[in-house]
N, C-alpha and C positions, 0 to 999 in steps of 0.2 A: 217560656222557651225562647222565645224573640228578644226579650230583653237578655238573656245568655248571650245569647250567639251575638248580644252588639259588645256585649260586655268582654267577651274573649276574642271582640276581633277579628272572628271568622265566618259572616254571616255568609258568604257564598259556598262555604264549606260545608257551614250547616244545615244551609238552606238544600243541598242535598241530602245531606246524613243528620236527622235529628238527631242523634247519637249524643 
């Protein structure tokens, strides 16, 4: 999931909404 969210650039976004 972690490696996504650095992938897409939005880890503070994701890092609330796992989504």
């Amino acid at each position: 999931m972690f490696s996504f969210v650095l992938q897409s650039g939005n880890f503070s976004l994701t890092s609330t909404s796992p989504s």
